[in-house]
C-alpha positions in Angstrom: 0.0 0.0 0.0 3.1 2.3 0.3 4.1 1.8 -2.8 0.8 2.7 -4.2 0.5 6.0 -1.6 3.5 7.0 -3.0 2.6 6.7 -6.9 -0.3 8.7 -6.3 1.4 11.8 -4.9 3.9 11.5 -8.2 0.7 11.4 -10.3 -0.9 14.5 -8.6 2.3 16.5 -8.2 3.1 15.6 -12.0 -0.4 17.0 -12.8 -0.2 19.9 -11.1 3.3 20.7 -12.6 1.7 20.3 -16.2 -1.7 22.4 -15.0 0.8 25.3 -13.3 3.0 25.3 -16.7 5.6 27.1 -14.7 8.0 24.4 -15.8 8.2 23.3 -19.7 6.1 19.9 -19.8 8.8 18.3 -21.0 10.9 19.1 -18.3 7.7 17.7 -15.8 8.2 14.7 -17.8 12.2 14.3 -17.0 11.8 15.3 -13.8 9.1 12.2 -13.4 11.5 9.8 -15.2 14.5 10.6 -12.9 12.0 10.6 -9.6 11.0 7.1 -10.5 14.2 6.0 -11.2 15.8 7.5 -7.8 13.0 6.1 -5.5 13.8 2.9 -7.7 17.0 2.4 -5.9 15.7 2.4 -2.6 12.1 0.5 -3.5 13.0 -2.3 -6.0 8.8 -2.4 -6.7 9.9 1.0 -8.8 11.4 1.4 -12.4 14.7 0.1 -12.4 17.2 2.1 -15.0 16.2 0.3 -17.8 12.4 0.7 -16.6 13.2 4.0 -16.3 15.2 4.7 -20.0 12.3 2.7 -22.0 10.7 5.4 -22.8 13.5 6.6 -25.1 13.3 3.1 -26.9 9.5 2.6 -26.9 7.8 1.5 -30.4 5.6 4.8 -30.2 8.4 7.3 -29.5 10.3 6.2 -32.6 7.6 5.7 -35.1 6.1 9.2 -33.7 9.7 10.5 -34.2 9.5 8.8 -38.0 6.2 10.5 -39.0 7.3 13.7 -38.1 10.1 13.4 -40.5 7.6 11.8 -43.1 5.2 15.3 -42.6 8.4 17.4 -43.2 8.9 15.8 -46.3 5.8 16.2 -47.7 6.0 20.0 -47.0 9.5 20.5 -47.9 9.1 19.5 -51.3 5.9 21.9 -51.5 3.2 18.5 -51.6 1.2 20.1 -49.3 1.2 23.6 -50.9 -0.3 22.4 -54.2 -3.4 21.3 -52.0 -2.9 24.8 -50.0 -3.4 26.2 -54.0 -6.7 24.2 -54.3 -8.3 26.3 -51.6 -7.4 29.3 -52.8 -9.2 28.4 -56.3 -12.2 27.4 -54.9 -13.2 31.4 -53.4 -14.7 32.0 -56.8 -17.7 30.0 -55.6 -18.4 31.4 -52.3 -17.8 32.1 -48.8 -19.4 29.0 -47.7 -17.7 26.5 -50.3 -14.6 28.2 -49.1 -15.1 27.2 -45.4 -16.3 23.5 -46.4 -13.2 23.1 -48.7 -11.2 24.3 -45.6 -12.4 22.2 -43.2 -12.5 19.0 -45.5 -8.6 19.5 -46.8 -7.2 20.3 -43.5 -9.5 17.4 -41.9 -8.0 14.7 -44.3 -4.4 16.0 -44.6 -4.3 15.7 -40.8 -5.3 11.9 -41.0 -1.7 11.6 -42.5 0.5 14.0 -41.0 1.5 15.7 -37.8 -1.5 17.9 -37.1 0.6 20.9 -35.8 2.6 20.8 -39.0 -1.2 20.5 -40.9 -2.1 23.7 -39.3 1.2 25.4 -39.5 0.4 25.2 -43.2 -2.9 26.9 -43.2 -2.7 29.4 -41.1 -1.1 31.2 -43.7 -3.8 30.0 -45.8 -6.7 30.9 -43.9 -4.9 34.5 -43.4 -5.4 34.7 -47.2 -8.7 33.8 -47.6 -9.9 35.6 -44.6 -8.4 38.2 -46.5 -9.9 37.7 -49.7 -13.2 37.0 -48.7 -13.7 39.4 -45.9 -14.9 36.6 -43.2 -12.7 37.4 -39.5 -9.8 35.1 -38.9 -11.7 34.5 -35.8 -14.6 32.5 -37.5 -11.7 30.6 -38.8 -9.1 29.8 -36.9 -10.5 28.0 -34.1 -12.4 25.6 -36.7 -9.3 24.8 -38.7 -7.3 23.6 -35.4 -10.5 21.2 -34.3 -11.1 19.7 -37.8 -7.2 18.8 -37.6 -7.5 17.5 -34.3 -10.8 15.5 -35.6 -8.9 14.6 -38.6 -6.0 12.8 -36.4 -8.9 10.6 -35.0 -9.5 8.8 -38.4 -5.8 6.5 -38.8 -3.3 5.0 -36.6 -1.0 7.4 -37.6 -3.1 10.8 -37.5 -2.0 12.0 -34.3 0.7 10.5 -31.8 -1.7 9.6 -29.5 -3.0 6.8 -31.4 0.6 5.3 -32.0 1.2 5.4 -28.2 -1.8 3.8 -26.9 -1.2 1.4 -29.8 1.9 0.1 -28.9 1.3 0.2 -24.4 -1.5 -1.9 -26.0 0.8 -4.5 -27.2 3.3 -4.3 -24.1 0.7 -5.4 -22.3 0.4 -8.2 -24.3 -2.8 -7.0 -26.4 -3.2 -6.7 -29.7 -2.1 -3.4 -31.2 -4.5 -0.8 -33.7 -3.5 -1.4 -37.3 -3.6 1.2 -39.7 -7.4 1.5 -40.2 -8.9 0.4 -37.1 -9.8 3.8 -36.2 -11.0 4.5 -39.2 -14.5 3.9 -38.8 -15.6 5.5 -35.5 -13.1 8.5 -36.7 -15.0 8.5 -40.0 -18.2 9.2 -37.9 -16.6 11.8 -35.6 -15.1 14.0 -38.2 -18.2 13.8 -40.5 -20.1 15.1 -36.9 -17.1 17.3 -36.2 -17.6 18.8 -40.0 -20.9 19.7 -40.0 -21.5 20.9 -36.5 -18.5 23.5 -36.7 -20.0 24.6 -40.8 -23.4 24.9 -38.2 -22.4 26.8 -35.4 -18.8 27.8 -35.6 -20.1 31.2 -37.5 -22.2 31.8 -34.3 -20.5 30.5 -31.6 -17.3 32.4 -32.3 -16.7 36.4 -32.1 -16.3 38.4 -34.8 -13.3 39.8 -32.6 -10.5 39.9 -35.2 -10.6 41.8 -38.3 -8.4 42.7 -41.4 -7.3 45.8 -39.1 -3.8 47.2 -39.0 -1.2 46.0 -36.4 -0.5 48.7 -34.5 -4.2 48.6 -34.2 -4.9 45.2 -33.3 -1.8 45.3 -30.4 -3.0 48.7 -29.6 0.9 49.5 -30.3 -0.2 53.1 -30.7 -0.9 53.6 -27.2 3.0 52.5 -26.0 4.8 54.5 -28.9 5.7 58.1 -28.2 8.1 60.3 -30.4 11.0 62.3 -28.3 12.2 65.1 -29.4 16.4 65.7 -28.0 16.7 69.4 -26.6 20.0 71.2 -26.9 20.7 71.2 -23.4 19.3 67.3 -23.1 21.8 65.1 -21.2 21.8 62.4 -24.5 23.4 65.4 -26.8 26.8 63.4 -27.8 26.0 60.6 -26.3 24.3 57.0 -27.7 21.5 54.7 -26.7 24.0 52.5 -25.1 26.1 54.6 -23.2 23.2 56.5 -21.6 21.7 52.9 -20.9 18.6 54.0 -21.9 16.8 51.0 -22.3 17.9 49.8 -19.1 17.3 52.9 -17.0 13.8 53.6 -18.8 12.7 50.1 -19.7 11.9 51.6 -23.6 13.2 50.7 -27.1 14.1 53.3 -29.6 12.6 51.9 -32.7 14.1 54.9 -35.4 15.8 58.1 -35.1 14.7 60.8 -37.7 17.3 63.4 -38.0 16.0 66.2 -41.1 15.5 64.3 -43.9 17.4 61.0 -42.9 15.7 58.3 -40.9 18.1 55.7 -39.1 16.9 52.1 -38.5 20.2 50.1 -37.7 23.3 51.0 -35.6 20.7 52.7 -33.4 22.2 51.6 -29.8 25.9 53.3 -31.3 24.1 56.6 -32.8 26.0 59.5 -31.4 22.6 61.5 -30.9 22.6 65.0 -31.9 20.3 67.9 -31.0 16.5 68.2 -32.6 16.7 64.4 -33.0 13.4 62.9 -33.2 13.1 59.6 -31.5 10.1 57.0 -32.1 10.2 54.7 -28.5 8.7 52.4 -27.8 7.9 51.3 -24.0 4.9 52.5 -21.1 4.0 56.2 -20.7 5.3 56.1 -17.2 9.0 55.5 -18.4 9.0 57.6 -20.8 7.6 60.7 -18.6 10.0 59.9 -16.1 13.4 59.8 -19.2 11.5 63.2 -20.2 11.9 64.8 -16.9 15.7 63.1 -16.1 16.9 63.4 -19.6 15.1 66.8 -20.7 13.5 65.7 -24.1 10.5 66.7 -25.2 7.5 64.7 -26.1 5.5 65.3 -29.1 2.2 63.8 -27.5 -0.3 64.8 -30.4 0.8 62.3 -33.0 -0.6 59.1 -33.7 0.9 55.7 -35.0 -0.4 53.7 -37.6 1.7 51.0 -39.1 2.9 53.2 -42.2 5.2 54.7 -39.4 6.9 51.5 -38.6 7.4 50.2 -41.9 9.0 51.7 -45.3 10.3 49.9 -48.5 13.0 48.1 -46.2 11.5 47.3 -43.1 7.5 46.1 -42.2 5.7 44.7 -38.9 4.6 41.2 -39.0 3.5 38.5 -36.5 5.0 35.5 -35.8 3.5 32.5 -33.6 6.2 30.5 -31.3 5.9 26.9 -32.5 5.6 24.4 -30.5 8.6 22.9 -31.3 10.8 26.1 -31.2 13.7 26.2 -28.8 12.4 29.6 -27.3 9.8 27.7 -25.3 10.3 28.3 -21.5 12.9 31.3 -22.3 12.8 35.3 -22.5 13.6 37.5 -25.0 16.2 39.0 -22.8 17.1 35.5 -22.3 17.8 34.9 -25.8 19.3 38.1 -26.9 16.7 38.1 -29.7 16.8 41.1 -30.9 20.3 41.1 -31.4 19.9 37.5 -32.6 17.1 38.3 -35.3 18.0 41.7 -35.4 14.1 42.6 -35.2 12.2 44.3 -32.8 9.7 42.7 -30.5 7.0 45.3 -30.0 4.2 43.1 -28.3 3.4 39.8 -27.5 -0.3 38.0 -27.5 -0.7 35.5 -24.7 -3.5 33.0 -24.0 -6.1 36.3 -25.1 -4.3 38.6 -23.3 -1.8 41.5 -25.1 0.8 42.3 -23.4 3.2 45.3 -23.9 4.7 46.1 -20.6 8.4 44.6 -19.2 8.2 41.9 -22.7 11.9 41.5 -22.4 11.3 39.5 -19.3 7.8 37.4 -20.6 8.3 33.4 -20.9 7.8 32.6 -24.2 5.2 29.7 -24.8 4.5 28.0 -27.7 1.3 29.9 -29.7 2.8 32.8 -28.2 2.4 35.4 -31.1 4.8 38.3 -31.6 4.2 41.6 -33.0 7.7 41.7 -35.3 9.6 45.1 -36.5 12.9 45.1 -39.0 14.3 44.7 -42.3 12.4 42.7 -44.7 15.2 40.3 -45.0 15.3 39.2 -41.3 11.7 39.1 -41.1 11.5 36.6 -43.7 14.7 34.5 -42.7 12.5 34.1 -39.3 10.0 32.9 -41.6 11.9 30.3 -43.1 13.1 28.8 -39.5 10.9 26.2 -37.4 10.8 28.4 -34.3 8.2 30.8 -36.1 5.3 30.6 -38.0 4.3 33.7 -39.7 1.2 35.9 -40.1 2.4 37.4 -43.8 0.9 37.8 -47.4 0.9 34.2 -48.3 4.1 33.3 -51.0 3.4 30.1 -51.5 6.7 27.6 -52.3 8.1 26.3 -55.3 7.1 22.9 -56.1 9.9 20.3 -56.6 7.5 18.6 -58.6 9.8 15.0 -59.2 10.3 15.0 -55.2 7.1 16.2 -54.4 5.8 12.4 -56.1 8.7 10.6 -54.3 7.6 12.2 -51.2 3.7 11.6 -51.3 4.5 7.6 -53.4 7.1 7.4 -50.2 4.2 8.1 -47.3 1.5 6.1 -49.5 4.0 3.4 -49.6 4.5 3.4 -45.7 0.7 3.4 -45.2 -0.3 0.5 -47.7 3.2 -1.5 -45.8 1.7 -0.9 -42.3 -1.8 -1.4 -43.2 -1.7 -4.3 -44.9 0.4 -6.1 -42.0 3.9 -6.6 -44.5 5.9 -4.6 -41.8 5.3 -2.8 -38.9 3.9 0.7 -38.6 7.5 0.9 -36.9 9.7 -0.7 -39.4 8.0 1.2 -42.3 8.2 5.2 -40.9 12.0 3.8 -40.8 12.2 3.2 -43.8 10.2 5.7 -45.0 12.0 8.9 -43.3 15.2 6.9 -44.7 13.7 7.2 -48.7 12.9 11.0 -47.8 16.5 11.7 -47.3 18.0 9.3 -50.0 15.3 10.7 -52.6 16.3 14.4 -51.4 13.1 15.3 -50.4 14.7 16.5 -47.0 18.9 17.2 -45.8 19.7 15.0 -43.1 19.4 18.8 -41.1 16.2 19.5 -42.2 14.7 15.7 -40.9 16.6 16.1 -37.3 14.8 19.9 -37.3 11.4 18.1 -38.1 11.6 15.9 -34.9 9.4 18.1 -32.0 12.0 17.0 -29.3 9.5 18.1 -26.6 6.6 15.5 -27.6 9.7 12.8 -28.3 11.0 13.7 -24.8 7.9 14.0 -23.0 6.9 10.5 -24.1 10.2 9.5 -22.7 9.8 10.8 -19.4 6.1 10.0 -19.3 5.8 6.2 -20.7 7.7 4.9 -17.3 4.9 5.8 -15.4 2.3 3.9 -16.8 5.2 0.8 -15.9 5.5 2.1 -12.7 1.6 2.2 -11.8 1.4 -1.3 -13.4 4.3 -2.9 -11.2 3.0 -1.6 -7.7 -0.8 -2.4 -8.3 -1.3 1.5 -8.3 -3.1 0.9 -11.6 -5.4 -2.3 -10.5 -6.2 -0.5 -6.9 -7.5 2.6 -9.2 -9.3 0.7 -11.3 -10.8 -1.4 -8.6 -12.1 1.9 -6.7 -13.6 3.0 -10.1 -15.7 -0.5 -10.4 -16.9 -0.1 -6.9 -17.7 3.7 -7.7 -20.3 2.5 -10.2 -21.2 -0.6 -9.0 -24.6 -2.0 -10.7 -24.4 0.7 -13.6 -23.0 -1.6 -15.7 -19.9 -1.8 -18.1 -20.8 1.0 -20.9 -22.0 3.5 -17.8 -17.8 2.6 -16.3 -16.7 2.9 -20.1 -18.6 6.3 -20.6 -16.2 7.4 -17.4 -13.2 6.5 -18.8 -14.0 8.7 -21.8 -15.0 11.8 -20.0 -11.8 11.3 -17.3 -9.8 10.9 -20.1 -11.6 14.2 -22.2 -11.1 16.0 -18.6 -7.5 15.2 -18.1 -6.2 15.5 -21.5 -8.3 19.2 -21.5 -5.9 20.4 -18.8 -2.7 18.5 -19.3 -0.8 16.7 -21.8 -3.0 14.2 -24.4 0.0 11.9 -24.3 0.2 11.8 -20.1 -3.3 11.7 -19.4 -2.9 8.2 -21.7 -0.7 6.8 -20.3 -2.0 7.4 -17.0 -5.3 5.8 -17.7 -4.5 3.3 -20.3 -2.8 0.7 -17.1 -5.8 1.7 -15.0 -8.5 0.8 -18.7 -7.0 -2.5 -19.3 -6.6 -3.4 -15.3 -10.5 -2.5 -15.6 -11.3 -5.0 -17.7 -8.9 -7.8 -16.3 -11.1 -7.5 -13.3 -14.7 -7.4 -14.7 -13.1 -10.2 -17.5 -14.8 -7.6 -20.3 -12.6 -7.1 -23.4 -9.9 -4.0 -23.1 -9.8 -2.9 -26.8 -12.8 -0.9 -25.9 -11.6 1.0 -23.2 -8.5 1.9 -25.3 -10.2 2.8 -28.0 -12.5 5.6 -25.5 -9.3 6.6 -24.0 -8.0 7.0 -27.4 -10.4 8.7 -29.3 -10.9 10.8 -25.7 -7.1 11.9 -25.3 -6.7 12.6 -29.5 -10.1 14.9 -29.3 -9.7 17.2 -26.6 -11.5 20.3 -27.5 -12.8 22.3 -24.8 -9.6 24.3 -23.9 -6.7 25.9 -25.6 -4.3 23.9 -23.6 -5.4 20.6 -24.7 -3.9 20.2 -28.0 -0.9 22.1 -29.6 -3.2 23.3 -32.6 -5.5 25.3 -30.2 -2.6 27.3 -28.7 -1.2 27.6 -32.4 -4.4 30.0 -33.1 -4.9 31.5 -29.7 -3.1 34.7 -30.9 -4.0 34.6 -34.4 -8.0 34.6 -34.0 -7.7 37.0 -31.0 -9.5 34.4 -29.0 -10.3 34.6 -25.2 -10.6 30.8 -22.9 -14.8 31.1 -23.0 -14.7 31.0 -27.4 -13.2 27.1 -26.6 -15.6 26.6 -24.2 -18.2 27.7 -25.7 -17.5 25.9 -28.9 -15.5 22.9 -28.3 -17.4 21.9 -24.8 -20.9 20.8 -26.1 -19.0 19.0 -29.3 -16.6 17.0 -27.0 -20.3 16.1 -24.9 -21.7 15.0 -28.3 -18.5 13.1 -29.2 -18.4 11.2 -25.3 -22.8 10.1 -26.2 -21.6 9.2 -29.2 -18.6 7.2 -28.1 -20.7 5.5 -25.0 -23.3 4.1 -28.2 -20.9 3.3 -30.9 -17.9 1.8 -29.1 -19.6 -1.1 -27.6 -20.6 -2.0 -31.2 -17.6 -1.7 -33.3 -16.0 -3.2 -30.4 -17.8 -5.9 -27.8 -17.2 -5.2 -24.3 -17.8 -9.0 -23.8 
């Protein structure tokens, strides 16, 4: 019983690490695997070291690590574009079409790759047409991340999910999911999850975001104030850097206009002269107070649009942390980023909120969205790096039409292989990611920058816990209190639960972790009531890779957070009553595709 006491405050402090997200989840993740590992060598009952390291060989780690090359490939070689082109061609017939073709094509790409990297694709995309058509980004966004998410329901390899509760399956001894044996209750649940969000999505969601400005939509104008350097003004002969200004005063000078000339670069080593004008940046309060220390004057009648941040060099653009960028958990202070990218970081958009106050010392999350000032040429060099994805006018890239095939005959091949039982799911995303490089599809760089190291280590760290719970009957007493908890309801009403734990935990914590937490604790379940498991791993399943009702839940929601200008309740309010039609219609279908008994 000490052994099971002691799993259960790991599980609880684990989930409240993930919930608090004041350390990367990936980090909660180690921290578990090294915790289980440590108590190992005093209570042999816990992982031992190779318990402990499995995650890091696990079946579902490395094929999820293998698809994620196969997705970049397909993008690489501009595959995905020409069906981003598609889209665009079918506005001429309406707003309406428009949003059905969007849902469908991002639904069924995301049965076959990564669904971050789906969406990372078409937000771009649904910029454009947002654009085009005049419809808010905010009547888009949000439907484009659930129909991907949806879409990942529908094959084994949709979303990583899937592939992990697959594979504990067969460590357990059980028969794992094949390609397609998800495929007909995820038919059924996108086709639902399709027409509900064409339905309601329109009304559900605000009309909150609009084809306005930027300095409009980050209410930039309000922090930017133009200084004016008076003869006798401390700064005369002096620079940026040797006054410390933007230490003392907490404010960025974004140009200096001296006459006729405007100065962008080099700022920090201007020597500034007298009748300088300076455009900062930074909160009314520290600039009053550098007016009264410094004696500058403050020009307090003009107003900023974005034609005063931008010229035929420089322009402002917004770029959304990616979930697998290695700014995650850092500061831009922390990073030196504006000396790194040489751009500006005028705002940042978090979780609804903007914030323009002390950004230099913000953790950066991933769908974090940054308001982005500076040459062209930097701006789109961020574009072209994995740590960004970027709010621009919508260049679509050259297709490498011969690789292009290779890369979509390489993926078909892979799918036919697994589905039709030749080789593993495993052996075939191998082989597969292998072809992408030997074909050229992707540089051997450009598959290891593909891999999302913080899902591969988070399974890592998170897998030995479902071992753990397994070894010292933490899972079996769990499941046993469960039975007794609805005693005489019968097995759908315990199967129903499973669903709606698993919706509830994967809503407020990792998808992957709240698997692997409840997949031991599903199949001990049905040991002890002798019932068939694959049921309750297909709920937990099709529970964990559907988690709607919060931004948190799925990498795709926090993708668009900043994009469609959405606050927590436009989730709620449209993801909460789907994920209650998806659990009735999970509790009636399950137990038919898939006997309890």
């Amino acid at each position: 019983m000490t052994d099971i006491v002691i799993v259960s405050i790991i599980i609880i402090a684990t989930f409240a690490l993930f919930i608090s997200e004041k350390v990367r989840i990936d980090l909660v993740a180690l921290i578990l695997m090294t915790t289980l590992m440590l108590i190992g060598t005093i209570r042999p009952n816990f992982a031992t070291f190779e318990e402990g390291l499995s995650g890091f060989s696990n079946e579902a780690t490395i094929t999820i690590a293998a698809m994620l090359v196969l997705s970049a490939g397909l993008i690489k070689t501009g595959a995905i574009h020409i069906i981003g082109r598609w889209v665009t061609y079918i506005e001429r017939f309406g707003k309406n079409v428009t949003f059905l073709a969007l849902l469908l094509i991002v639904g069924l790409v995301s049965a076959f790759i990564n669904n971050s990297a789906a969406v990372a694709i078409f937000i771009p995309i649904t910029l454009m047409i947002s654009k085009s058509s005049k419809m808010s980004p905010s009547k888009l966004f949000i439907p484009i991340s659930f129909i991907s998410i949806v879409g990942g329901t529908c094959t084994l390899i949709g979303t990583s999910t899937n592939i992990l509760v697959s594979s504990m399956a067969t460590e357990h001894g059980l028969p794992g999911f094949d390609m397609f044996t998800l495929t007909p209750l995820g038919i059924i649940f996108f086709a639902v999850g399709f027409f509900y969000l064409y339905l309601f999505s329109a009304r559900a969601l605000p009309h909150r975001v609009s084809m306005m400005n930027l300095t409009t939509k980050y209410r930039i104008g309000n922090y930017l104030t133009e200084v004016v350097i008076n003869s006798n003004s401390s700064l005369v002969g002096s620079t940026p850097l040797l006054s410390r200004i933007a230490e003392k005063y907490d404010i960025s000078i974004i140009k200096i206009v001296r006459k006729e000339k405007t100065i962008w670069s080099g700022i920090r080593n201007t020597v500034l002269l007298t009748n300088d004008s300076l455009l900062v940046r930074g909160p009314i309060k520290a600039i009053i107070e550098m007016k009264n220390r410094e004696n500058v004057s403050i020009k307090s009648e003009i107003k900023f649009a974005d034609r005063d941040l931008t010229d035929s060099e420089r322009m402002l653009a917004e770029g959304i942390i990616s979930p697998k960028s290695n700014l995650v958990g850092l500061t831009l202070k922390q990073v030196n980023f504006r000396q790194q990218y040489g751009v500006f970081v005028l705002a940042i958009r978090k979780h609804g909120t903007t914030i323009h106050k002390k950004i230099s010392k913000i953790r950066l999350e991933a769908g974090d969205t940054l308001l982005l000032q500076g040459r062209r040429g930097f701006i789109d060099r961020i574009a072209e790096q994995t740590q960004f994805i970027m709010l621009k006018e919508l260049t679509f890239s050259p297709v490498k039409k011969n690789r292009a095939l290779a890369a979509v005959a390489i993926l078909g091949s892979v799918v036919i292989l697994a589905a039709s039982g030749i080789i593993s799911i495993l052996l075939a995303s191998i082989t597969g990611s292998i072809l992408m490089i030997l074909t050229g599809c992707l540089t051997m760089q450009e598959a290891y920058d593909s891999i999302d190291w913080l899902i591969i280590f988070l399974l890592a760290g998170v897998i030995p816990l479902g071992v753990v719970m397994e070894k010292t009957g933490t899972a079996l007493f769990i499941a046993q209190s469960m039975i007794q908890l609805t005693q005489g309801l019968g097995p759908e009403v315990l199967l129903s639960t499973f669903y709606l734990l698993t919706t509830i935990f994967a809503s407020i914590m990792s998808h992957n972790a709240a698997a692997v937490v409840l997949v031991p604790i599903g199949i001990a379940t049905a040991g002890e009531l002798n019932l068939n498991p694959m049921p309750f791993l297909i709920a937990i399943t099709f529970a964990a890779s559907s988690s709607l009702s919060t931004p948190f839940g799925y990498h795709t929601n926090l993708m668009v957070y900043g994009p469609g200008g959405y606050k927590f309740n436009d989730y709620v309010r449209l993801g909460a009553p789907l994920n209650i039609i998806f659990c009735l219609l999970a509790s009636w279908l399950i137990p038919i595709f898939w006997p309890l008994k």
